[in-house]
Structures are given as C-alpha cells and as structure tokens.
N, C-alpha and C positions, 0 to 999 in steps of 0.2 A: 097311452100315457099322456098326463096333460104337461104343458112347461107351466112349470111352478114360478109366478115372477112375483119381486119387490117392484114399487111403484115409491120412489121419491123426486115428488114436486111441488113447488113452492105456491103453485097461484091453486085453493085451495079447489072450482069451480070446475079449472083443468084436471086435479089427481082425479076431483069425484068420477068425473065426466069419463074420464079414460078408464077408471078401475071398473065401474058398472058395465063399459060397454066388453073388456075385457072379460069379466066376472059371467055374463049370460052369454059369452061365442063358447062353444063346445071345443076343448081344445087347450083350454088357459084356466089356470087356477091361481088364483091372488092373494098371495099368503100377507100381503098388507100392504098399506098404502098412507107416508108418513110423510110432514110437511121441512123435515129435519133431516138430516143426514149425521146426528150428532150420535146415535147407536148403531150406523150402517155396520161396521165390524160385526160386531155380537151378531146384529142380527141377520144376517148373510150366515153367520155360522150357525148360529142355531134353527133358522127356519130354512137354510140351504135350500136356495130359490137356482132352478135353471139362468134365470135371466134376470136383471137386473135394469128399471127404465130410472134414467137419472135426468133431473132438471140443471141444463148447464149452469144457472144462477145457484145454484146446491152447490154444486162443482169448483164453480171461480169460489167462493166463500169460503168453500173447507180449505181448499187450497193455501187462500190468502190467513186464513187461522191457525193455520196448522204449522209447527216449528220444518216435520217433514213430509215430505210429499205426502199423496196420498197413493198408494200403489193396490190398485185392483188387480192387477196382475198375480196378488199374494193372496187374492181368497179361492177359496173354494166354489165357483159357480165355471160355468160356458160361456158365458155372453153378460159383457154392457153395451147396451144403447144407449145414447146424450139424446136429450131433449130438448128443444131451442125453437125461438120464436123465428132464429132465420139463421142462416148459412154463415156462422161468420168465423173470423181466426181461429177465437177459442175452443169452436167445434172442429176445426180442421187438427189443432192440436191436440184434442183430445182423440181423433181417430189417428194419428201418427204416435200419440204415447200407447193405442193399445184398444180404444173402445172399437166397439164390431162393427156398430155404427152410427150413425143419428135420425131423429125421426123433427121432422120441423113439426108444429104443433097446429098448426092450421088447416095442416091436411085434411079431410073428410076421416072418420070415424074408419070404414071399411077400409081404405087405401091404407093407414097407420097401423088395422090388425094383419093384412097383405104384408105391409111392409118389417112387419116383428116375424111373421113365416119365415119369408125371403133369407130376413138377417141371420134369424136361428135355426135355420136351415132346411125348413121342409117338413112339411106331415110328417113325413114318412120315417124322418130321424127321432120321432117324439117318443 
C-alpha cells in the first residue's frame, strides 16, 4: 500500500521539486500539492492522506491568522512532518506540540524520501 501524502509549501520550485520526486519513487502517492494551507481541514478529510509534509512558514502564518490554534492533533491522518530551511525554535515547537517530525529542505532528494520512511515508519507498516 502506498502513504498517500498532502504536500503544503510555499516556495513554489521546492513543492514542484519534492512532489515529482515523491510521485515517481514506488511507495508514495500525492494526492496534491498546494501553496496555501487555507483548505488544509477539508482537505485532509476529504482526500485522507497517511501523511501530511507542511512548510514551517505555512505554519507561523496560520498560526499567526488564526483566532485559535491550529490542532492537527484533531484530524484524521498518522503523521505531520515541518518543513524548514533550518533547525530553528519554531521547529523545535512544533515537534513538542505534536508534529512527528521535520525534514530540513536542503537535504539531497534520496536522504528526505529515507527520511519520510524513517518518520512514518517503515515499508513494512505501509
């Protein structure tokens, strides 16, 4: 069975880049890839994706928009991954509210789809 993932990120070159090389590894199926996180509700419930890759600058923004939190912890999915140009607070917070893990963006292609296995747990749980 493949992990069905949502792909939200803002720098448009990055979503392309990551969703194509996700899209042809055997294994991952990409049920979309959106520069907004302004439908992530809906659409987490209606295309119910395994895993969920978020751009931390997505993240600070809904955050900072939103009257109340935002709580992943209330949908229906396995796994969020943050997305981040580098290691910083708001990543460290968003793995202590609850995300699985983070992927820094600069990594090599193969290391990032290693490291989506790793987080979401293994071939073997697919």
């Amino acid at each position: 069975m493949d992990v069905r993932i949502l792909v939200y990120e803002k720098e448009a070159r990055f979503r392309q880049a990551l969703t194509t090389q996700l899209a042809s590894t055997a294994g991952y199926a990409v049920l979309g890839a959106y520069e907004s996180t302004k439908e992530l509700e809906a659409q987490v419930q209606g295309l119910q994706p395994h895993l969920v890759l978020l751009d931390i600058e997505l993240l600070t923004e809904r955050a900072a928009a939103r009257p109340r939190p935002f709580l992943w912890k209330d949908l229906p999915l396995e796994r969020f991954i943050v997305l981040s140009d580098d290691l910083d607070e708001r990543v460290i917070d968003a793995i202590g509210a609850g995300m699985s893990g983070y992927l820094l963006k600069k990594m090599p292609p193969p290391r990032i789809l290693g490291a989506i296995r790793e987080i979401y747990g293994g071939a073997d749980e697919w």
